[in-house]
C-alpha positions as CSV (number, residue, x, y, z in Angstrom):
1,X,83.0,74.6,154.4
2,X,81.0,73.9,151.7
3,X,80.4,70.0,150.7
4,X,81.2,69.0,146.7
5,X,78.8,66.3,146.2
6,X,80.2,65.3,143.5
7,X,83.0,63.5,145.3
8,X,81.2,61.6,146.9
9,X,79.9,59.2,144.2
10,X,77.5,59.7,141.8
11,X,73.5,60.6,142.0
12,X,70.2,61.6,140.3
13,X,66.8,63.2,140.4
14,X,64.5,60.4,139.7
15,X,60.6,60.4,139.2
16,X,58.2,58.2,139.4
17,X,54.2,58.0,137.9
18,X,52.7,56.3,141.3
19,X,48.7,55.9,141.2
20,X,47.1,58.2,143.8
21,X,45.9,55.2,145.9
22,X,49.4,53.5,145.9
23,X,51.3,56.5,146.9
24,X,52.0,55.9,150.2
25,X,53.0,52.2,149.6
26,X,55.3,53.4,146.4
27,X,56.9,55.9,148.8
28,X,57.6,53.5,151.4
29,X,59.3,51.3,149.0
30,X,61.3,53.7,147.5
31,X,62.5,55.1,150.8
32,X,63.8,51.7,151.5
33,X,66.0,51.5,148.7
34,X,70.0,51.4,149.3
35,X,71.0,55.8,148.7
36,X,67.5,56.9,149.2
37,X,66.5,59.2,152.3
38,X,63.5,61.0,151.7
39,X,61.0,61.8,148.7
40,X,58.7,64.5,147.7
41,X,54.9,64.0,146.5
42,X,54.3,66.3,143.4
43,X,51.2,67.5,141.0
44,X,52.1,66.1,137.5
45,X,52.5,62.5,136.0
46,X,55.5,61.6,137.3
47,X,54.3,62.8,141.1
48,X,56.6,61.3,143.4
49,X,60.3,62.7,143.4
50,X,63.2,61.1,145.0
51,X,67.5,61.8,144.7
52,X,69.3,58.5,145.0
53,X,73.4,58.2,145.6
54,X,75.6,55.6,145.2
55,X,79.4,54.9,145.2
56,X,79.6,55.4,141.2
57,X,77.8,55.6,138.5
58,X,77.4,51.5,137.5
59,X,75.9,50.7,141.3
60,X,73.9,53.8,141.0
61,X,71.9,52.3,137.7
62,X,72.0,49.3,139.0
63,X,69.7,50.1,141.7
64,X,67.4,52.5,139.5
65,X,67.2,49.5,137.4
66,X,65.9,47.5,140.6
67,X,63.5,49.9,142.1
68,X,62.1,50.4,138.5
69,X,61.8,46.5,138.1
70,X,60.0,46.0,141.6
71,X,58.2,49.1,141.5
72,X,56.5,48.2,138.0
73,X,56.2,52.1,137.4
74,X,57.6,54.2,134.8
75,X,60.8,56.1,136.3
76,X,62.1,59.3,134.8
77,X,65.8,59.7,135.2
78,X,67.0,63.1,135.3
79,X,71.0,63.4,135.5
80,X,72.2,66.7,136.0
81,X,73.6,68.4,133.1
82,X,75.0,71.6,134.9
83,X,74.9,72.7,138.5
84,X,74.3,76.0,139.9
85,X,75.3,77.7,142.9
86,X,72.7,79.0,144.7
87,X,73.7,80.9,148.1
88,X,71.2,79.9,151.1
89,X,72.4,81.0,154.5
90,X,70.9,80.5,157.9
91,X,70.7,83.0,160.9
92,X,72.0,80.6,163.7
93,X,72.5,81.5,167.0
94,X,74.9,79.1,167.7
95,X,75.1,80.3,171.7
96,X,71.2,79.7,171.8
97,X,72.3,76.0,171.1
98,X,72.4,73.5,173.8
């Protein structure tokens, strides 16, 4: 089966511009955050990535707003517009499997 996201509340892509020498504290901070579960370091401006969920769209903001506030960073917000199917597949040997 393949799993809609979209019916499961709402999320985005969010960004934020963390100094170099912060970036570990700014990471553990966002990971900590209600709908976050991991975050990727990047080479541009806004250079650490994260995906945030939450039940709908208001509680979603709501927490953005939040992080931004606590963080004291700027935070790009990056809603998707259009979603593409892209067709990943693993070789699993499911009889290897314990």
């Amino acid at each position: 089966p393949v799993f809609e996201h979209s019916q499961a509340g709402a999320s985005l892509l969010a960004a934020v511009a963390a100094p170099e020498e912060q970036m570990d504290l700014v990471a553990a901070r966002i990971n900590r955050a209600p709908g976050v579960n991991h975050n990727y370091a990047r080479e541009h401006t806004y250079n650490l990535w994260f995906v945030m969920t939450a039940p709908d769209e208001d509680t979603l903001e709501e927490r953005l707003d939040e992080l931004e506030h606590q963080l004291k960073l700027p935070m790009l917000r990056l809603p998707m517009v259009e979603g593409y199917h892209i067709d990943l597949g693993f070789d699993i040997d499911w009889e290897a499997l314990p």
